[in-house]
Each structure stands twice: as structure tokens, then as C-alpha cells.
N, C-alpha and C positions, 0 to 999 in steps of 0.2 A: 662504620662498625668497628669497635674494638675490640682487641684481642690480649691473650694471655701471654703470644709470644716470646714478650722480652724477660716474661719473670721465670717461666719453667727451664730454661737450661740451669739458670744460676740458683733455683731450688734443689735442681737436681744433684748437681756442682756441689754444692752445701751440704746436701746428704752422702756423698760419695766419700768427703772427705771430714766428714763425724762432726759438721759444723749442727746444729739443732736452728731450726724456723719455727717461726709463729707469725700467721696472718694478724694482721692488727685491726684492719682495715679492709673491707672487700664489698665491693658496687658491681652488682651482674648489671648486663648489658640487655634491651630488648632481643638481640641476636642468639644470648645467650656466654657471651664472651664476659668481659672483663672492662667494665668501665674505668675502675678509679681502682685500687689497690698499697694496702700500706704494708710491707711484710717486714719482720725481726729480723734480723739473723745473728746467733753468737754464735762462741767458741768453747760457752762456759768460763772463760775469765773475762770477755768482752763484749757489744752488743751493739746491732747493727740493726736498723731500722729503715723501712723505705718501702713507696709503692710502682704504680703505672698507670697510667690513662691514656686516654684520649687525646688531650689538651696538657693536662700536667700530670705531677705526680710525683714520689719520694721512691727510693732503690735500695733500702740496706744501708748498713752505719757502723762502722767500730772498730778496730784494728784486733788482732787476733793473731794465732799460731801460724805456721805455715804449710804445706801440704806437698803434693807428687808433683805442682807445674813451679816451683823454682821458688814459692814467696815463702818469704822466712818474717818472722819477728819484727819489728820494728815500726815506728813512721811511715807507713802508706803503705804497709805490708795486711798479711792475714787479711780479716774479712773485707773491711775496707778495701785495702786496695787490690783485695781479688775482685771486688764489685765495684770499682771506682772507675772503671771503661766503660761499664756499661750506663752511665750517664748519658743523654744526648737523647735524639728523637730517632727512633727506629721504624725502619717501614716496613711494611708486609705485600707482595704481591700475590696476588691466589684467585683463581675462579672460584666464589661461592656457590654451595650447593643450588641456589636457586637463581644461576646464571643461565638461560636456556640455550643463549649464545654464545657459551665459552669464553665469554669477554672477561679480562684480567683483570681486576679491581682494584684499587690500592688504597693504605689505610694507613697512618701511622699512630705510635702509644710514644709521650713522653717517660724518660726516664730519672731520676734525679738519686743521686747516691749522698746519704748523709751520715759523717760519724756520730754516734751519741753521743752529746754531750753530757760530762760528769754535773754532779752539782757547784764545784772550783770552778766549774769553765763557763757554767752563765746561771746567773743570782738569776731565781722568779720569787717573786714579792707577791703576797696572799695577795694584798690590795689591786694588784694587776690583774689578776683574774677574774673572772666570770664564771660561776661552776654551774652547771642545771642540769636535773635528773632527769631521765623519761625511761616509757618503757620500751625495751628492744624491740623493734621489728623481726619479721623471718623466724626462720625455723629456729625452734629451741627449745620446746619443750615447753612443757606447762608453767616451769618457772620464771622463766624470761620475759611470757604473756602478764604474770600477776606482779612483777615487782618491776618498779622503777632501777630499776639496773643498769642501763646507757646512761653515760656521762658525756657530755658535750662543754668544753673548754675553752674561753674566749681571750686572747692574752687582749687586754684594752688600749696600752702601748702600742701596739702594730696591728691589731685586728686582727691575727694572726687564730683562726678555730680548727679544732682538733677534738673528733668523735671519738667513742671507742664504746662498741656494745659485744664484744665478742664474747669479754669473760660474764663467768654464771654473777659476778658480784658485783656491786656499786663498787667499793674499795677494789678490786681486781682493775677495774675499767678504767677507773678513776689513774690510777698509778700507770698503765698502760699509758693513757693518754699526756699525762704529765711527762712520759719519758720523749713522746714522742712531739710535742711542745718545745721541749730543751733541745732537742737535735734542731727543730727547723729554727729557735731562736739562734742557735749556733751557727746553722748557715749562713743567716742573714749577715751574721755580723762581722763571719770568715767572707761574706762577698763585699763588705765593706769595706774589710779592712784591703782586700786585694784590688778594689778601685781606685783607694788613697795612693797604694806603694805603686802600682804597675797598673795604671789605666788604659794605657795604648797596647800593652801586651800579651799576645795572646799565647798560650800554649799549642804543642803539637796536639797533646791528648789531653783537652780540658773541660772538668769536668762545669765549668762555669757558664761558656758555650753550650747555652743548650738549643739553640735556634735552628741550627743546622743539620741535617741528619747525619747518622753517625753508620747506620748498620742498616743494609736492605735484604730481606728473607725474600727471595724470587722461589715459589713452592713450584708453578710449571717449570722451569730449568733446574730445580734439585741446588740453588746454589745461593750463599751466603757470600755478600761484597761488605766488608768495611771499609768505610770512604777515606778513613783518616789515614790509613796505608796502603791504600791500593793494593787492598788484598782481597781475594775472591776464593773460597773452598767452595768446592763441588761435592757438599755433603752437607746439606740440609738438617737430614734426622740425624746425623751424627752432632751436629750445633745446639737442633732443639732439644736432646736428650742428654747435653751435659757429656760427651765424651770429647775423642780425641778430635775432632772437626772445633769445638768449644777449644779447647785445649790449643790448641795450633793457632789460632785467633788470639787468645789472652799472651801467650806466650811472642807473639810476633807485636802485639800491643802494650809489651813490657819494655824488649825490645828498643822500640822506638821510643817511648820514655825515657831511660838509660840514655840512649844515644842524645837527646835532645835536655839532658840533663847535663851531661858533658860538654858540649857544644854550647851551653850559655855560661858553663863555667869555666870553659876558657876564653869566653868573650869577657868575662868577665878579670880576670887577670890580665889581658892583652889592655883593658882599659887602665888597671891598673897603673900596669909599668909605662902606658905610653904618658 
């Protein structure tokens, strides 16, 4: 079963701090949960794109202003890198409603944090595409039903496909999807390029690593562990609702960034002079 889990605190987050969302992308579950998930997020001068699933999935994209937990401007600041932790596979622990035995279940959603990429930062060529219309599924209203309005995107270079039926228009859906096309082109070619320079090395907090879990929601003990610091809050709803439980996490997973930022920069001068 999958869950919404990992996207509502950092919606929440998003809204607290005047950032604006738009779903791009959204797969319910037979449970009722959150199968697959693509969501926007900007600042108004940047734009951030990403979902969740089951198995995969995309998180948010684009560097941005800064806000109340310490990020400011910059390179791996604002939306990006307020959402760039929660990359990785997150688990959930919880007795389902329809457990008769109180048995604990467990489930996890992947995570993946992508910046937008501009159009400077990766060429798409008409010729590489594949564009085809259909008409939306789901709820929408009468319009949605009579017009071919879903756009589904094929990059034929990497096979790479990319929906988008959420807005009322073909050209709405269509531009939706192409944004979201140039981010995951962008990824690919950001994990390229960090296989080439640094293949054997891994980061403390990376968002590359996605194998591993990163964050486990235990809902019977009230308590959120992130594995990457051995850190545990004992406040659940204060994580899943975006306040200071959230807050205390991101802020200790900055933290250890900085420090492990430092520490390979003076390994790196000690090689230097030796």
C-alpha cells in the first residue's frame, strides 16, 4: 500500500513559507493512498518539480528564496535545497484500518528531488519527441470527457515518458509536461556527469543514493528516525504537518551537510599541499 506520507509535510512546508504547488501528476492507489505523484513547487521566480511512489518517483525542483529554517539564496538553497533531503526511500510503520490483529505493517514511497531545468541547461529537439493526445480520465467535468486534452511525451533518445492531463487544455498539459521532461533530462545527465568525476564516492546526504532508506514514520510510537543522522523526534504530527518536528529534521540535515562539506574541503587542501 502506498501513501501520501512523504509529500504532505513538504506541501505543507511550501505553503507556510509563501512558496505556491501544483500537482502535475497524481495516481490514487486501490487503498486509497498515493500511488505515483508528480508535484511543482515555486517561489515565483523558480520552479520545482517532483513526485512519490511506491517503487519511484520525482520530489520538487529549482532553487528559490529563503525562509524561517536558515536557507537563503543561492546553489542548493530555497526550494531545491529545502526539498533536496527528502530524496531517498521513506518507510511508513502503521496498523491499517483493516488489521484485526494489530499487526504493524510496513510500506515504503520513493522519493526523488529534481531541479528544473532551464531551456540553456538541456537542448530537446522536436525530432526527439513523440507527442500524442488523448482524452483525460477522472474527474473533470464535462470538458475533460469531450476533448482530447492529455498529453503524453515520449523523449525517443532515452525512452524517457511523461503525462500530464491535469490542466483544462492540450497547450496547458502539453507545456506542463515538457517542463517536466527537461528536469528528469537534467537528472540523468547531472548523474552522468557525477559517475564520470566521483564514481566510488558517496555523499553523507545524497540525493543520488536512492536505494537505501532514508526517513521511517513509526505511527504506533509517535516517532520519526532519519537514518542518515541518527536522529529520532518524538513527534510524528508535528513532521507530518510541516512544523517544528519537520523543522528540527531539516535543520539537523543541513547541519550535517555544512559539516561534511567542510571536512572534504579540507581533505582536499591537505592533498593539496602534501
Amino acid at each position: 500500500m502506498c501513501h501520501s506520507f512523504p509529500v504532505r509535510p513538504s506541501v505543507l512546508r511550501s505553503q507556510s513559507r509563501g512558496w505556491t504547488w501544483q500537482v502535475v501528476e497524481l495516481t490514487g492507489s486501490e487503498g486509497g493512498g498515493v500511488k505515483h505523484a508528480v508535484v511543482a513547487v515555486s517561489n515565483g521566480r523558480s520552479t520545482a518539480s517532483g513526485g512519490n511512489s511506491g517503487a519511484d518517483g520525482g520530489y520538487g525542483d529549482s532553487e528559490g528564496d529563503g525562509g524561517d529554517d536558515g536557507e537563503g539564496d543561492g546553489a542548493g538553497n530555497g526550494v531545491y535545497g529545502a526539498l533536496l533531503p527528502e530524496s531517498g526511500v521513506h518507510r511508513v510503520q502503521r496498523v491499517p484500518a483493516t488489521e484485526a490483529q494489530g499487526r504493524v505493517h510496513t510500506s515504503t514511497a520513493a522519493v526523488v528531488v529534481l531541479p528544473q531545468a532551464d531551456e540553456v541547461d538541456v537542448r530537446i529537439r522536436d525530432e526527439h519527441l513523440r507527442i500524442e493526445t488523448m482524452r483525460a480520465s477522472g474527474a473533470g467535468g464535462q470538458h475533460v470527457n469531450v476533448t482530447d486534452s492529455a498529453v503524453r511525451i515520449t523523449h525517443l533518445p532515452t525512452g524517457l515518458v511523461v503525462s500530464c492531463q491535469n490542466e483544462r487544455s492540450q497547450h496547458q498539459n502539453r507545456a506542463t509536461a515538457l517542463k517536466v521532461l527537461r528536469a528528469r533530462l537534467y537528472d540523468l545527465e547531472m548523474q552522468k556527469r557525477a559517475q564520470e568525476m566521483d564514481a566510488q564516492r558517496s555523499a553523507l546526504i545524497s540525493s543520488a543514493d536512492r536505494s537505501e532508506r532514508i526517513r521511517t514514520y513509526n505511527f504506533p510510537q509517535g516517532r520519526v528516525t532519519d537514518h542518515r543522522i541518527h536522529l529520532t523526534v518524538h513527534d510524528l504530527s508535528s513532521v507530518l504537518e510541516g512544523g517544528e518536528g519537520l523543522r528540527r529534521l531539516m535543520g539537523a540535515l543541513r547541519s550535517a551537510k555544512e559539516e561534511e562539506a567542510l571536512r572534504r574541503l579540507v581533505e582536499q587542501e591537505e592533498g593539496v599541499s602534501a
